[in-house]
Structure formats: C-alpha cells, structure tokens
C-alpha positions in Angstrom: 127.6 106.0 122.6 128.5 106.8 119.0 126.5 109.1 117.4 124.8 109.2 114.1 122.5 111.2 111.8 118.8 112.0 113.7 117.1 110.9 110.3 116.5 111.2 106.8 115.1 114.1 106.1 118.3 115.9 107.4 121.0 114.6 104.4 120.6 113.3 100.8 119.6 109.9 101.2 122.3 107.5 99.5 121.8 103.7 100.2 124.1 100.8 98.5 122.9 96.8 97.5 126.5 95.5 97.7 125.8 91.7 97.1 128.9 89.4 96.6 129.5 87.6 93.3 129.0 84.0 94.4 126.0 83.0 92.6 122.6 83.7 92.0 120.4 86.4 94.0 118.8 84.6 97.3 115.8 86.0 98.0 117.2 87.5 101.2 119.2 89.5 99.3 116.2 90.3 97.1 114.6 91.6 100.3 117.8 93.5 101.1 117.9 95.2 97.9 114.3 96.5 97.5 114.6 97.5 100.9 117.2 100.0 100.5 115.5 100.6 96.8 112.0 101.9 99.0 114.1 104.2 101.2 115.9 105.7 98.7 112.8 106.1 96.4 110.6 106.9 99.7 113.2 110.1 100.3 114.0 111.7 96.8 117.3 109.9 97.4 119.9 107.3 95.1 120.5 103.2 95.6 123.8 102.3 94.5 124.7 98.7 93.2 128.5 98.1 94.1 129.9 94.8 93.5 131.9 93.0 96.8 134.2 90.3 95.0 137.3 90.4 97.6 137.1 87.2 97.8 138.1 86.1 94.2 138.0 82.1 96.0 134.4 82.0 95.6 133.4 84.1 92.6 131.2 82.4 90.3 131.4 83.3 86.6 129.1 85.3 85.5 127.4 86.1 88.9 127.3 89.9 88.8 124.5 89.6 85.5 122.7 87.3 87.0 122.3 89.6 89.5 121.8 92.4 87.7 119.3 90.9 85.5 116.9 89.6 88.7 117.0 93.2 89.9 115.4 94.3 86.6 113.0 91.6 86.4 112.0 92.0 89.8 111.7 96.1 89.2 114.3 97.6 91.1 116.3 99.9 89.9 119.3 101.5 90.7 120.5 105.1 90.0 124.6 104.3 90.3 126.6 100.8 89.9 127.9 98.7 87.8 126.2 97.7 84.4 125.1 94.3 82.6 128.2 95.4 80.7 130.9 96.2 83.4 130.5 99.6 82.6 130.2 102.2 85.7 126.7 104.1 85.8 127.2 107.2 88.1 130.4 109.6 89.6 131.9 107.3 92.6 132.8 104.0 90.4 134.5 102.1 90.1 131.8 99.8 91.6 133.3 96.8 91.8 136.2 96.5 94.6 138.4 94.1 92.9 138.8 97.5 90.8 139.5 99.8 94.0 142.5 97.9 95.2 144.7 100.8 95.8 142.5 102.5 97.9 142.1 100.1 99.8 145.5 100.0 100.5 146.2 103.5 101.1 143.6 103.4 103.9 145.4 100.6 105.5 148.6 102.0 105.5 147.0 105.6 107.1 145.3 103.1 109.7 148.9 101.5 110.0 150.6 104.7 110.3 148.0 106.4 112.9 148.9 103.2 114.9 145.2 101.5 114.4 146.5 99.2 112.7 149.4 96.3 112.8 151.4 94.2 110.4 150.6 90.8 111.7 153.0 88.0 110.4 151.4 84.6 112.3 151.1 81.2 110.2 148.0 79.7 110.0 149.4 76.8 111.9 150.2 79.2 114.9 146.7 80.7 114.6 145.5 77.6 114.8 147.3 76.1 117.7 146.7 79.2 119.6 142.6 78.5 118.6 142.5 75.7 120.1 144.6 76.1 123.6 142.3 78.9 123.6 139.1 76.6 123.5 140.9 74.2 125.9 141.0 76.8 128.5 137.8 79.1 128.5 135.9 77.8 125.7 136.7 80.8 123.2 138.8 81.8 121.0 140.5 85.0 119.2 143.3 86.6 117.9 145.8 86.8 120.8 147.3 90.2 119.6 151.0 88.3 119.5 152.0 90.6 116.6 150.5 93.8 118.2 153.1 93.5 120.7 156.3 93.5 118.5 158.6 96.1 118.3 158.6 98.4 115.4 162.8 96.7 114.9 161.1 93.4 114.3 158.3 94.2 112.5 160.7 95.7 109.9 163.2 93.3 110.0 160.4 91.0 108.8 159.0 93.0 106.4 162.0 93.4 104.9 162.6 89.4 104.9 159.3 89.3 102.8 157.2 87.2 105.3 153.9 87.0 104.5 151.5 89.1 106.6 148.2 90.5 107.4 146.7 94.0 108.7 144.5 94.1 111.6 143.2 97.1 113.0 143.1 96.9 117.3 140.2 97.0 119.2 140.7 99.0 122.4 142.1 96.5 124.6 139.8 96.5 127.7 138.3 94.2 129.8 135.1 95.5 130.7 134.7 98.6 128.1 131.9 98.0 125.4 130.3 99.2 122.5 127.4 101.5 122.4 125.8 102.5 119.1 122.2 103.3 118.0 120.7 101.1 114.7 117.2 102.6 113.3 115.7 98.4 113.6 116.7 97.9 117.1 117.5 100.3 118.7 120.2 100.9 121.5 123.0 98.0 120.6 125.7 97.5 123.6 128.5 95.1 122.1 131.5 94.4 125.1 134.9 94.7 123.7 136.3 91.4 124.8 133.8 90.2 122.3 135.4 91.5 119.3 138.9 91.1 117.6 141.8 92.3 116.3 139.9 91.9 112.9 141.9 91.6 110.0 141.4 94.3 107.1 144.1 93.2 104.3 144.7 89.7 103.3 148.1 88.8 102.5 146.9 88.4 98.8 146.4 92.2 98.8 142.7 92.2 98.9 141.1 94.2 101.8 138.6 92.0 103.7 134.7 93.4 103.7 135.2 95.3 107.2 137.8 98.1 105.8 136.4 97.9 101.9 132.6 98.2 102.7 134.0 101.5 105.1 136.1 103.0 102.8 133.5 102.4 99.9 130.6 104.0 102.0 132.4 106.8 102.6 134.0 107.6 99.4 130.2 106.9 97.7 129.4 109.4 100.5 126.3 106.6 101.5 123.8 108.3 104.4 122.2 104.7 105.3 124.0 100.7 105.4 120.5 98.7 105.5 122.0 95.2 105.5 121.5 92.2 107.4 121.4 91.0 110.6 124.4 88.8 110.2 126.6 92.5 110.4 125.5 93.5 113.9 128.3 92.2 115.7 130.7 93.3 113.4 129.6 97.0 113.3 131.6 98.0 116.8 134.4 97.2 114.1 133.0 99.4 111.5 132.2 102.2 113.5 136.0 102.2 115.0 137.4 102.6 111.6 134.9 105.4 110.9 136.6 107.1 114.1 139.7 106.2 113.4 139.9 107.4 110.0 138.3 111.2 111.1 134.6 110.1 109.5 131.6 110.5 109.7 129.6 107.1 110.0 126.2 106.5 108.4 123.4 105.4 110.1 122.9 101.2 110.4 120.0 99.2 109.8 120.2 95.6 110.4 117.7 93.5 108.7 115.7 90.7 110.5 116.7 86.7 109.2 114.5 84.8 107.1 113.4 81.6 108.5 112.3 78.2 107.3 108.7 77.2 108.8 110.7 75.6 111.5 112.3 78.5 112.5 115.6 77.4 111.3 118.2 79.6 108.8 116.1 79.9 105.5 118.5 77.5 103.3 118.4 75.7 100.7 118.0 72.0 102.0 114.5 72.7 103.0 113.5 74.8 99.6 114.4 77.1 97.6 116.0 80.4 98.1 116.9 81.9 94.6 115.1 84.1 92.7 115.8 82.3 89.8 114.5 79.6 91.1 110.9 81.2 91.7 111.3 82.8 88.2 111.6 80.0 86.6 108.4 78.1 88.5 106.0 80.8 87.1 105.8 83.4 89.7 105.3 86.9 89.1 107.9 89.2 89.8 104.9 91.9 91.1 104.2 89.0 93.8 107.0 88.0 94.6 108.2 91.4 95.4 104.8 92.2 97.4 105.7 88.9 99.3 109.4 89.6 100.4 108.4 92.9 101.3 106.1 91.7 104.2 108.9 89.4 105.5 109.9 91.6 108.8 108.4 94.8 107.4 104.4 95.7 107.7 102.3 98.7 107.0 101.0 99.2 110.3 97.4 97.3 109.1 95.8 94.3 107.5 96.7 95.1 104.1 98.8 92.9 102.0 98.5 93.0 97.9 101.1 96.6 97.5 102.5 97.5 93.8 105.6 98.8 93.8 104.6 102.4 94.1 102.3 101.9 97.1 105.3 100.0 99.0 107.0 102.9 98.2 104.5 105.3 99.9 104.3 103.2 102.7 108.0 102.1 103.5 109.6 103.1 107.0 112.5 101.8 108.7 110.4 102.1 112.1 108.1 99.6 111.1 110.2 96.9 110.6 110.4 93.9 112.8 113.7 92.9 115.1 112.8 89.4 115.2 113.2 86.5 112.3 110.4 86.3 109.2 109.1 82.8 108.3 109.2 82.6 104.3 106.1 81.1 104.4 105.9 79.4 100.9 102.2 78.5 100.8 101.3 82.5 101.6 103.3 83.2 98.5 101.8 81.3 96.1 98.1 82.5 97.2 99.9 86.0 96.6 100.6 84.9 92.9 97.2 83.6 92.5 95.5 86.9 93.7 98.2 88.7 91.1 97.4 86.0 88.2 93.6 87.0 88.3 94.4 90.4 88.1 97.2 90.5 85.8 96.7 92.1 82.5 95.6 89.8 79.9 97.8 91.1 77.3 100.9 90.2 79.4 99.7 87.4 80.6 99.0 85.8 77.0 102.9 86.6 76.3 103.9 84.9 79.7 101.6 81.7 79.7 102.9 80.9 76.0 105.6 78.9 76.6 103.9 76.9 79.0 101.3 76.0 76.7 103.2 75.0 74.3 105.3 72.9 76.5 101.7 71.2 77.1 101.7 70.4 73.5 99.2 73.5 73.0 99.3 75.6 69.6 99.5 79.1 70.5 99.6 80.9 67.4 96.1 81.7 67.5 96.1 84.9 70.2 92.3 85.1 70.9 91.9 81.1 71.6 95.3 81.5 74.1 93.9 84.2 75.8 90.2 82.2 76.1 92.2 78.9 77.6 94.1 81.9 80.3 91.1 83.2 80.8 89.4 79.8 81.9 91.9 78.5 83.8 93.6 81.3 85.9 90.6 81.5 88.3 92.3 78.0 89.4 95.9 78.9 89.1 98.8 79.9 91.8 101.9 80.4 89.4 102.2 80.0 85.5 103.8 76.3 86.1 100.2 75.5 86.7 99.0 75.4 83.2 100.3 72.9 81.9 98.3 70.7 84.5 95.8 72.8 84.3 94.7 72.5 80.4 94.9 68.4 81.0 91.1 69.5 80.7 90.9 69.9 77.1 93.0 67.1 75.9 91.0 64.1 74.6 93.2 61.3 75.1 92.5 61.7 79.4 89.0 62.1 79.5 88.1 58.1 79.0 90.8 57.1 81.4 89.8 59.5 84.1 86.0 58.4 84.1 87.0 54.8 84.3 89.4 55.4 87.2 86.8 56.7 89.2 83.0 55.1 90.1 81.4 57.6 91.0 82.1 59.6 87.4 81.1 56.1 85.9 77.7 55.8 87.7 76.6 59.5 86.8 77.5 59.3 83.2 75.9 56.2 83.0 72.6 57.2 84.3 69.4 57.2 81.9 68.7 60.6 82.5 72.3 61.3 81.4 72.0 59.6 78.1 69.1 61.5 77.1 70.8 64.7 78.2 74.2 63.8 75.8 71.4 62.5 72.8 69.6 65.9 72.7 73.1 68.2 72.7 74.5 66.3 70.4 72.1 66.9 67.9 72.0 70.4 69.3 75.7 71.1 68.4 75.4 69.0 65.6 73.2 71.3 63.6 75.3 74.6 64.1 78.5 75.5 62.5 80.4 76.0 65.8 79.7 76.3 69.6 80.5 79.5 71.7 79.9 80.4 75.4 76.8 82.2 74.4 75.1 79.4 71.8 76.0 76.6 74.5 74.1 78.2 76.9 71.5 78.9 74.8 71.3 74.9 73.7 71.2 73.6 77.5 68.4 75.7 78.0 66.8 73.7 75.3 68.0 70.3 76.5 66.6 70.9 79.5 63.1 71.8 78.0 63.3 68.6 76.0 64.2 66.1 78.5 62.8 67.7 81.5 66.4 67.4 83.6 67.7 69.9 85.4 70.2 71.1 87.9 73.0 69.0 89.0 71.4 65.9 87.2 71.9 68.5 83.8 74.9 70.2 84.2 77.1 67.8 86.1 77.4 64.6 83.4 77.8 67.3 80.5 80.6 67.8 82.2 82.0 64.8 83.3 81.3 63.8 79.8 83.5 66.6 78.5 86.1 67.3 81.0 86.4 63.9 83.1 86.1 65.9 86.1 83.4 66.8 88.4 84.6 70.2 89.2 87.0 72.7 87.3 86.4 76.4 85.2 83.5 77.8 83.7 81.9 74.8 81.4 80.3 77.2 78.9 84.1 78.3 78.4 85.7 75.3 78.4 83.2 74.3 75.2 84.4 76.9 73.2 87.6 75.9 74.2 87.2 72.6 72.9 85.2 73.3 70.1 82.4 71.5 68.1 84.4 68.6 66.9 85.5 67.8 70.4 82.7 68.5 72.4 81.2 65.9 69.6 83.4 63.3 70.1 83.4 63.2 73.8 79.4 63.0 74.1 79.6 60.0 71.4 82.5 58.3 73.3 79.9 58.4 76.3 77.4 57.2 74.9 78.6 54.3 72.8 80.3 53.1 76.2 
C-alpha cells in the first residue's frame, strides 16, 4: 500500500485548481476550486491556479480569463498562478504547461532511461485494429505492450528513421498484482493492475499528456494535497507509479464526488445549465451560489445551510465530505438566492438590480426611488432576473388588461362597496401634494371611517384597483412607488369602467 502524508497539520498545505482551457468555468469545477481554496485557507496554507492546455486541439480563445474572472467574482482567491494578464503571480511559474515543455521532456527521457518508460512507434491504424480483436475476444481492450518488447537495435534504428512515436511508461506487468493506495474521501482504494495501461505520457506532437505534466507540476510546485475529481481515481495507480519511479514523494489524493442531474445522470448540459456564467448572467449572487456548491457532497455535520465565505472556511474538512454523487438541485438554489436577496445589503443591491430595471423600461437615476422599488419587491424575488417581472406591478398599461382577463378581479372591483371605497381615496389623495407609505395609511384609516368598510372588502379592491393583482408586496409601498398621479389614474380608470 503506498503511503502518504498522515494529515495536514504535519506540512505546509499547498493545493492547485488546474482547470483546462476549453471554455467557460462548469460549476463542477467551481466546486473543485473553492474546495481546495477552504483547505488551503482552513490550514494557513496557498492555492495555486496553474493552467492545463496540453491539449492545444481544444483550447478555446480566451478561456483562461474567463476563468480567472469567475474565480474573482465568485471570491476565491488564489495566492500563486497565472494572471488576467499572462503574467506569473508566485516562485514555481511558469503556470501554464504549454510554457513547461522542456521539463516535461526531461522527465520523460529520465523515465525512458530508468527503463519506466518506452518509445512506442504503433500507427493508429494498428492501435486500432489491435482494439478491436481485443473486444472481439474478451470484451476489453488496451495497449498490448508490442513496442515494450522491441529491442533496444530496433527502437534506434527507428528513431533514427524519424518515425513518429509516443512515450508510455509500463505498468508492472502482472496478472493478479493490484494497486493499493489511501485517498482522504474514500478511503482504502484497491485498483488490479490488469486494469490499467501502458499509459502514454508524451504525444508525438511533443506535448506531455495530463498523467506525467500534472506529476511533474505537483512536484516541482511542491503541492501537499491533489483535491480533484472523481473522474482521476482510476488513473492515480498511474500517478502514484511515476511518483515512485521518479524517487518522490506523492501528495495526498482527494477525489471529489460527481454532480448529478435530478435523475441521477452526469450533470451536463442537455438537461441545464452548468456554467458559471451562465448563473451569473440569470441574476444569482455569487455569495449563494458559492454557499450552494459548497453543500453539493460536503456538509457541516448539522442542519445548517446559509455559510459566508469565512464560516465555510471555519468549518471545511475533507472527512466530511460525501463518496457518493450530489444532485445539483436547481430549485434548492434559487431559494438559497432568495434567502441571500433579502439580506443583501441594500447599497449593493441598488448597484446590481439597475440594469434590470432599466431593461424593464425603469428610470433609475433617482437612487432613493430604486432602492424603494428593491425594497418592495425582493421579499418576492429568487434571482435579480426576477425584476423585471416583478415591477410589471407598477406599469400602467397592464393593470386594465389584467382585471378584464380575470372574473373574479372584475366582480370585486365592481362591487358597490368598492366604488365608494375608490370615491373617498380619491379625494383623499387628491387634496395632498403627494402620497407616502405613512400618509396612505393614514387616509385608509379615514376611508374606512367614512364608508364603514373594512378588512378584505377595504384593502383588497384598493389593490386590485392599483396593482391588477390580488396578492403581491406591501400596498402602502407600492403607492409611493407609484405615486399620486398614478394611484389617481388607476382609481378613476376603475371607476369610470
């Protein structure tokens, strides 16, 4: 059984988010991140960002700031990487491999030299015809170590021709050895050898595959803790081999739990989404959105669940995170946000909810009245794409048409009592200069004097009358809101129907 580091408290903590430049950040790789952001705050100890962009085939142009700028927005942040600029921040860079080529390549040829390693020459066509006799026969297929068998006469003689090759490392060929190591999540991992292959480590582009650039770079960065995903259990045996083979010592592994769909399937993204940006830009909160990933396979040992930033930080342990699959339970989030949206400060939330407004049609140049309309609405609100739905309330033109469109509006408004209740207000508001939370309270207390209604047979067709709903914020705020003009023109609409 290999052996690792008892814990954290025994070595500097040093933890990497090494995400590939492919796109925009999924929100697995969010989790990913601020998990290895909590440790290393949670134990005096650095996060490095490094950059894995091997495979040049599916970079995306201008990945890495995407990345980098979803990390600040969602809080995180790292003591060493690569910056918004391409600059290194810290003493190991660089941080992006496509940068590190040579070492790479000095490592393989020590691996080559040490014999645990092997020029391997084989066409793709071979490969493939070997893949699927392979299949044919037993129903699996690997590399069948044809090249690890030539002599060292003709692997020169075809170097020297120029043919185009790999480097795989071997795998200790035996039949019924295994694998033993020890990962923090799950425990005691067994992994038998015939299971793994003679993995290959440099392309014949020159570019190291992830297996011998995510060793080398862990070890030359001197990182004390790989916290990654589940996806890179089978593949440590291969990583932990190197580690021996190359005289080092191995950090300790974490594997991460998936993130499922509600059905249990892969979280991807034909059944939603699975960007940050994507959540960004629908009006979540990058405070509860963070809260919310951070519960997906990882809990506090109680009931709790609305953490800032620094009480996940108190709180985080490696022990208490789950082995099996998280559901990303979309409906959960958004009651997050809302819980975050009624506590946010106002201040920030003004600056946030502008642009929605105003794609609403809203003037916001007048601070106190966008903060009153916030203030009204957010009791009602799950994420900041809400408002402009949500201030349909105060526009004029919808009123009408949602009375008529339903009966039951119709038949309260219309009621006798209700007429008498819009007469008396309207003089009411008429007389003053403007209406305010306080002063419309004040004039349905004498409305109710003067006509004798009260109750639901008071309240309810003011509102109707004014907001075309039955229910919806606080009325005496939504008047102000409005204002005298308004409020004016609605009660006379009503009651010249």
């Amino acid at each position: 059984m290999y052996s690792f580091m008892s814990d954290a408290t025994n070595t500097e903590v040093r933890v990497r988010f090494a995400p590939s430049p492919t796109g925009f950040l999924h929100v697995g790789g969010l989790r990913t991140a601020l998990y290895n952001f909590l440790f290393a705050r949670r134990h005096g100890g650095s996060m490095i960002l490094r950059i894995e962009d091997t495979d040049k085939s599916r970079e995306v142009e201008g990945a890495i700031g995407h990345i980098i700028d979803d990390l600040r927005w969602a809080g995180i942040r790292y003591d060493e990487g690569v910056t918004r600029t391409g600059e290194a921040m810290g003493d190991h860079g660089p941080y992006v491999q496509s940068e590190r080529l040579e070492l790479y390549r000095q490592y393989a040829r020590q691996l080559i030299d040490a014999d645990h390693a092997y020029y391997c020459f084989c066409s793709e066509e071979r490969l493939e015809k070997v893949r699927k006799q392979q299949l044919e026969r037993h129903g699996r297929s690997k590399y069948d170590q044809h090249c690890r068998r030539l002599t060292a006469k003709e692997r020169q003689s075809r170097l020297e021709a120029g043919m185009p090759h790999v480097v795989r490392m071997k795998i200790p060929d035996t039949a019924d050895g295994e694998h033993t190591f020890r990962d923090t999540i799950r425990g005691e991992v067994s992994i038998p050898y015939e299971n793994l292959d003679d993995q290959i480590i440099m392309k014949s582009d020159g570019f190291p595959t992830y297996h011998l650039a995510s060793v080398v770079d862990d070890h030359l960065m001197e990182i004390s803790h790989v916290i990654r995903g589940e996806e890179w259990l089978p593949s440590t045996p291969k990583h932990l081999l190197l580690y021996e083979y190359l005289d080092w010592k191995a950090p300790e592994f974490a594997h991460l739990p998936l993130l499922l769909n509600e059905d249990r399937s892969k979280l991807s993204k034909r059944q939603g989404d699975v960007m940050v940006k994507d959540y960004r830009e629908k009006g979540y909160l990058p405070e509860a959105l963070v809260n919310f990933v951070a519960l997906l396979g990882w809990s506090p040992g109680d009931d709790r669940e609305i953490f800032s930033l620094d009480e996940l930080t108190e709180e985080f342990d490696l022990q208490r995170i789950s082995k099996s699959g998280a559901v990303f339970n979309v409906e959960k989030l958004q009651w997050m946000n809302g819980v975050y949206l009624r506590n946010y400060p106002m201040e920030q939330l003004v600056e946030l909810g502008r642009p929605y407004l105003e794609q609403a049609g809203f003037e916001t140049g007048d601070r106190d009245r966008v903060q009153l309309i916030l203030e009204t609405i957010r009791d009602n609100m799950r994420t900041l794409e809400d408002i402009p739905s949500a201030v349909e309330v105060f526009k004029a033109r919808s009123v009408a048409d949602r009375i008529a469109a339903d009966p039951g509006l119709q038949d309260m408004v219309e009621q006798e009592s209700s007429r008498q209740v819009f007469e008396a207000l309207s003089r009411r508001i008429t007389a003053g200069e403007s209406i305010t939370k306080k002063r419309f309270l004040a004039l349905m207390k004498e409305v109710q004097k003067e006509t004798g209604v009260k109750g639901k047979n008071l309240w309810m067709p003011v509102r109707i009358a004014l907001t075309g709903e039955q229910h919806g914020p606080e009325l005496p705020a939504v008047v102000e809101i409005l204002g005298k003009e308004t409020c004016l023109e609605r009660l006379r609409e009503r009651l010249s129907a």
